[in-house]
C-alpha positions in Angstrom: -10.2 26.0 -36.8 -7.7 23.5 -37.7 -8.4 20.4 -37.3 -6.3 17.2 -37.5 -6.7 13.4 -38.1 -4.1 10.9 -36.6 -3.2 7.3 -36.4 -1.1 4.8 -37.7 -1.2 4.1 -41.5 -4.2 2.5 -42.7 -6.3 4.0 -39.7 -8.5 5.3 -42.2 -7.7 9.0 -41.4 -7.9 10.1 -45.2 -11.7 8.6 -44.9 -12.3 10.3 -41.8 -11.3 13.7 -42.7 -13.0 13.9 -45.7 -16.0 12.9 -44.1 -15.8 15.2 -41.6 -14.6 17.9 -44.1 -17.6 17.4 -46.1 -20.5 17.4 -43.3 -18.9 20.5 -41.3 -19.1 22.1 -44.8 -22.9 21.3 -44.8 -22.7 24.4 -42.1 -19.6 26.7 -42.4 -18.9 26.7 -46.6 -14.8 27.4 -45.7 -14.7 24.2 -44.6 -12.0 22.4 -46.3 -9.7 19.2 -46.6 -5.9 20.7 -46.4 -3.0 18.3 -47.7 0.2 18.8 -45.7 2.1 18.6 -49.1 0.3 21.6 -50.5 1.6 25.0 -49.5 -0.8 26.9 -51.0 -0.7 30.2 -53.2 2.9 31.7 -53.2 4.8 33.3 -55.8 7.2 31.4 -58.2 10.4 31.2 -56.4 8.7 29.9 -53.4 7.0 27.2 -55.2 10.0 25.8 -56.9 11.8 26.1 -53.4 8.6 24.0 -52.3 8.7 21.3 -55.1 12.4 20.7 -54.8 11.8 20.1 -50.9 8.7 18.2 -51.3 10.3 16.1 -54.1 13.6 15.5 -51.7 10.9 14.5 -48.9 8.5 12.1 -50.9 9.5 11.7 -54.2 12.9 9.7 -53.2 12.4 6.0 -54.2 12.1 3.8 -51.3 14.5 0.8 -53.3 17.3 2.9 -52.3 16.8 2.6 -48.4 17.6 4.9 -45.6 21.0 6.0 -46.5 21.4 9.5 -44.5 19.9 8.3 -41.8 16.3 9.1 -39.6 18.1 12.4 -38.5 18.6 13.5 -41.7 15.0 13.1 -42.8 13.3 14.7 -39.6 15.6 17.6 -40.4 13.9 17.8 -43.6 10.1 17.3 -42.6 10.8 19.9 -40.2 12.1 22.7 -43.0 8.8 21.7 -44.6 6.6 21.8 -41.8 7.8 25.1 -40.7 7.5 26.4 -44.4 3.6 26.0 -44.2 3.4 27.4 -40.7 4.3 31.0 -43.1 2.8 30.1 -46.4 -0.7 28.2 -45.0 -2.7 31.0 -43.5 -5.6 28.5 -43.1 -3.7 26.7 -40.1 -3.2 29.8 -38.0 -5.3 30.0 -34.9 -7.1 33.4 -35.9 -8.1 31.9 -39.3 -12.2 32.0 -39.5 -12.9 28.9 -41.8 -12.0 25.1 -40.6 -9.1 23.4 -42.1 -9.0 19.0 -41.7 -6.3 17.9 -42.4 -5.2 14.2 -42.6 -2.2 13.4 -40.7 0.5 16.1 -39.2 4.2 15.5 -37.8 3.6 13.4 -35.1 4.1 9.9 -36.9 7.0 10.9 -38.7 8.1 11.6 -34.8 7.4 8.5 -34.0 9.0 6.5 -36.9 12.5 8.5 -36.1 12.1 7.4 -32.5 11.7 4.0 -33.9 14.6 4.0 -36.4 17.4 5.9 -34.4 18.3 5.7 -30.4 17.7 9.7 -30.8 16.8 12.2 -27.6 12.9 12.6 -27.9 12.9 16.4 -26.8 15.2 17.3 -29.4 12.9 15.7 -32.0 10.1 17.5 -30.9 12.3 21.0 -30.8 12.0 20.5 -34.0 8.8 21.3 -34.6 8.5 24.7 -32.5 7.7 27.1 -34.9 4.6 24.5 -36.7 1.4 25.8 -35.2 -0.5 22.9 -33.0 -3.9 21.9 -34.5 -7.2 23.3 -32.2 -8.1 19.8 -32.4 -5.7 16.5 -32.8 -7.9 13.3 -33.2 -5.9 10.2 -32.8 -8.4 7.1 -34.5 -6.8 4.5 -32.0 -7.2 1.6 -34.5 -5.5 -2.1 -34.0 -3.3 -3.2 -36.3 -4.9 -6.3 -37.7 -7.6 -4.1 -38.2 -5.7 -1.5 -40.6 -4.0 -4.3 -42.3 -7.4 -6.1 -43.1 -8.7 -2.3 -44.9 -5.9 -2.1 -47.3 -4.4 -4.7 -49.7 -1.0 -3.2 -49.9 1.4 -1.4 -47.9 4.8 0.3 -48.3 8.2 -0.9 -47.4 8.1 2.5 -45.2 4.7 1.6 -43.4 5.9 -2.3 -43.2 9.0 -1.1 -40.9 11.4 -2.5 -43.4 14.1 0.9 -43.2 13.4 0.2 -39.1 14.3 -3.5 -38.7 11.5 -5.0 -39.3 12.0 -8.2 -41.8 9.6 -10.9 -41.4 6.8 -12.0 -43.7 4.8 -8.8 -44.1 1.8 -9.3 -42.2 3.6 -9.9 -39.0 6.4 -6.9 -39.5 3.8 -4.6 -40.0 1.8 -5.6 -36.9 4.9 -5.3 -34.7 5.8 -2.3 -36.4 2.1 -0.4 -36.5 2.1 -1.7 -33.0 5.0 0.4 -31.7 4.1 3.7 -33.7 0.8 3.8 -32.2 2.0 3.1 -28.6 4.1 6.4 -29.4 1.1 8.0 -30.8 -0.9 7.5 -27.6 2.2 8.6 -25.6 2.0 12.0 -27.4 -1.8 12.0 -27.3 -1.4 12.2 -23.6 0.9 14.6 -23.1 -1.0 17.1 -25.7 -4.4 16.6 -25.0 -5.7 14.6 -28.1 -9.8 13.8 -28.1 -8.7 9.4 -29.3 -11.4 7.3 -30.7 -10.9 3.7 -30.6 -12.8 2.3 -34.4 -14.4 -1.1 -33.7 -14.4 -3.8 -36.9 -18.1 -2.9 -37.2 -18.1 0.9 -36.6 -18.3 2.8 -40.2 -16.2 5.7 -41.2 -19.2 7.9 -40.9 -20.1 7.0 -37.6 -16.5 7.7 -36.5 -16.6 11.3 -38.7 -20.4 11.9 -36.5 -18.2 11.5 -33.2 -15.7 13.8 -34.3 -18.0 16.6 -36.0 -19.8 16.0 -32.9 -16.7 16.9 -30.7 -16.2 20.3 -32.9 -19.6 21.7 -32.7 -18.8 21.3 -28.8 -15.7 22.8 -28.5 -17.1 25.6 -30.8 -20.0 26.4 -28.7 -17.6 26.4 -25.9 -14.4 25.0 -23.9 -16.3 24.1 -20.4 -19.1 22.0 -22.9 -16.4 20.4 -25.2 -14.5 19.0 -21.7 -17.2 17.0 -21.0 -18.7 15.9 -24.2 -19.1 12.1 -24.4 -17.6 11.6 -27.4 -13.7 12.4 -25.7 -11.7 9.7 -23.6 -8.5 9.6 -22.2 -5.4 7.9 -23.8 -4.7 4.7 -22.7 -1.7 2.6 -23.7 -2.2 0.4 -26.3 
């Protein structure tokens, strides 16, 4: 089962899915926490192939700004992502053990949206041949709220290569506010389980409602559809 956490940066999906990771594992020992940098085991020439793409990706030093372009970049996450849809046989739907993986495409959707007048479909065409995750959680958390659980973010995550200028506090509210309105856009149309994280819920209790929502849909599709733990997306 592959299972993915979503949300705008600082959300605290790294927390999340190695929380859940680590309490499913308490049950099925092929549990794991997948990066979607990592393509696994593959022979040499596909690994340098891997490194050069993964370097041209998120190695490239943010002081230099957007120079090709939010086209040019999607183009490029999308070679990668379509390269672990062959190399990754942990994210295919008839794999046994559970993959969690933090984060997938759908923000760096979202952030070309944002930085070019682009045609959505096309965008998301993109990503046909990527396998969709058994189970997307979006963590539905407020801005303020991210900004207050990290003490620094990057020009990237600040919307400085989007237009975004003012004193960093404020861009990044404006910013995180518009990503995660696109977020819950695509959490409707696909069918995303979203948990809203209040200032006084912990990161375990939010991994217990998600674990909560797999052992559901495990035992079954007509129990997981009404399990308490889902909600509808709602614009934020």
């Amino acid at each position: 089962m592959f299972i993915v956490m979503e949300g705008i940066d600082g959300s605290g999906k790294s927390t999340v899915a190695r929380l859940v990771a680590r309490d499913l594992n308490e049950e099925a020992a092929s549990t794991q926490v997948g990066g979607k940098t990592e393509i696994g085991v593959a022979d040499a020439e596909t690994g340098a192939r891997a490194a050069r793409l993964r370097d041209l990706i998120w190695a490239s030093p943010e002081s230099a700004g957007d120079t090709f372009g939010a086209s040019h970049w999607i183009l490029l996450i999308a070679s990668w992502y379509a390269g672990l849809a062959r190399l990754r046989p942990d994210l295919a739907p008839e794999h046994p053990g559970v993959t969690v993986m933090d984060g997938w495409y759908y923000r760096n959707i979202a952030k070309t949206l944002i930085r070019e007048p682009v045609d959505p479909s096309w965008v998301e065409s993109l990503f046909a041949p990527v396998p969709e995750p058994a189970l997307t959680v979006l963590l539905d958390t407020a801005p303020e709220l991210a900004w207050r659980r990290r003490e620094a973010f990057k020009d990237t995550e600040l919307g400085r290569w989007d237009g975004f200028h003012g004193p960093a506090r404020e861009s990044f509210h404006a910013y995180q506010s518009v990503v995660r309105n696109h977020l819950l856009r695509m959490a409707r149309a696909r069918a995303w389980l979203v948990l809203s994280p209040g200032p006084d819920e912990s990161p375990q209790e939010t991994a217990d409602a998600v674990v909560s929502e797999v052992r559901a849909r495990l035992a079954g599709p007509a129990l997981a559809s009404n399990h308490p733990s889902s909600r509808p997306a709602t614009e934020g």
